[in-house]
N, C-alpha and C positions, 0 to 999 in steps of 0.2 A: 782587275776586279770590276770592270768596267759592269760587266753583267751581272754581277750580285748585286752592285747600286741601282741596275734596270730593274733587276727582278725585286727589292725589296721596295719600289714606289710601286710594283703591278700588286705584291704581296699588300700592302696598306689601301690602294686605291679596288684591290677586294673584297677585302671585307669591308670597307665602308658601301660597297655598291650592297651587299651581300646582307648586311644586319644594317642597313638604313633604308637605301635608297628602294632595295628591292622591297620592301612593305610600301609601296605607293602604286605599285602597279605590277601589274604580271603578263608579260609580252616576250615573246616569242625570241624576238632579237637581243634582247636583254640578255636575259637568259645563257643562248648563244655566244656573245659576248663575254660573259664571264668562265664560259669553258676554254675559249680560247684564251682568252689572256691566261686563266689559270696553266693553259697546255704551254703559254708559252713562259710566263715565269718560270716553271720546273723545269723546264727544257734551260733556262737561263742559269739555273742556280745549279743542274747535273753539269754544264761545261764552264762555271766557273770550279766547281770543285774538280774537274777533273782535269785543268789547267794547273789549278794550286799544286794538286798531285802529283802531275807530271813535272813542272817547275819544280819541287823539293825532290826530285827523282823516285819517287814514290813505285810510282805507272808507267809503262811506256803507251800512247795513243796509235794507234792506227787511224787511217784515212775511209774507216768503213766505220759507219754510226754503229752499227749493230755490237761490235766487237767493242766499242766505246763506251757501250751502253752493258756489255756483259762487263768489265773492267769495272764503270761505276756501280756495279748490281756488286762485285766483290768486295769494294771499299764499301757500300752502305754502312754499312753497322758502326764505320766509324764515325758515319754521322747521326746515329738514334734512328735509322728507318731500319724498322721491322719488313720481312718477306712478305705482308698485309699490306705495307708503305708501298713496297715495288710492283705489287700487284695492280694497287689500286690509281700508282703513276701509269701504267701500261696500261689500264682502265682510260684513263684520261686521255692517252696518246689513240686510242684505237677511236676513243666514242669522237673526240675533235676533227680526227682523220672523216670520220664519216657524215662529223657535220657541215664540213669544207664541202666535201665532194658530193652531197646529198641534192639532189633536185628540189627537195621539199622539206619544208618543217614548221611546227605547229604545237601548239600546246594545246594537252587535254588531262585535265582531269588530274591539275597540277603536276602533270608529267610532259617534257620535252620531249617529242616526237619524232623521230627525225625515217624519212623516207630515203632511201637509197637509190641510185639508179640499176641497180640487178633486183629490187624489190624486198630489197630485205627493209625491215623491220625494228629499230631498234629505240627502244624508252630511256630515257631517266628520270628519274626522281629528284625532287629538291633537294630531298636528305642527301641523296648520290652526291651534287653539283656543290651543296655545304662540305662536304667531305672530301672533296678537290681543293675546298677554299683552305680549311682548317689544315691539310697534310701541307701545304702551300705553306701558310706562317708559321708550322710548327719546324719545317725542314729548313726554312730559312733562317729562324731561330736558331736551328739546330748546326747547321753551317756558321753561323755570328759566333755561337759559344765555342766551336771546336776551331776553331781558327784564329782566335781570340789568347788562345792557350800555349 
């Protein structure tokens, strides 16, 4: 459970960037920064759960992410994420994907910007990047109490 102990100091050192630090300034990399760590906490706490799963014979894994990731899309519900939760995780995995690979990025108009190298186009919103943070402590939470049991 090596990675739920990783992902609950990235889950605590979020929201303190998130409702502290972030009211001191508003920068571009920041910002950035907390989408990834946010993409990569969930990514932490989907393959600690889906190791626990597998370990109690739950699941079997496959060596292809996609099919690991439909398996854990099956188990959700046993841990309190709503089709809105899994949505809004594949939200977080696509927008981080394109902030990685992005040539460019920039904030305007309290919205993260991010340029792509094919020219695409795509925003976030604060509220959006709050809404990574929050599905973040709440599924972590939600993993502590269901494993706990």
């Amino acid at each position: 459970m090596k990675n739920l102990t990783e992902a609950g100091k990235k889950v605590f050192l979020l929201d303190h960037l998130l409702n502290v630090t972030s009211k001191l300034f508003n920068d571009k990399n920041f910002y950035a920064k907390i989408i990834n760590e946010s993409n990569d906490a969930i990514k932490k706490m989907i393959t600690s759960v889906l190791q626990y799963e597998y370990l109690y014979k739950n699941i079997n894994l496959s060596k292809d992410k996609n099919k690991n990731f439909k398996k854990f899309v099956e188990i959700s519900p046993k841990y309190k994420l709503s089709d809105g939760d899994i949505k809004t995780i594949q939200e977080l995995f696509s927008f981080s994907e394109s902030l990685k690979s992005s040539s460019m990025f920039f904030i305007k108009d309290s919205n993260l910007v991010v340029l792509s190298d094919d020219s695409k186009v795509v925003t976030i919103g604060l509220d959006k990047i709050k809404s990574f943070v929050n599905l973040s402590k709440r599924f972590f939470s939600n993993i502590k109490s269901t494993l706990s049991k």
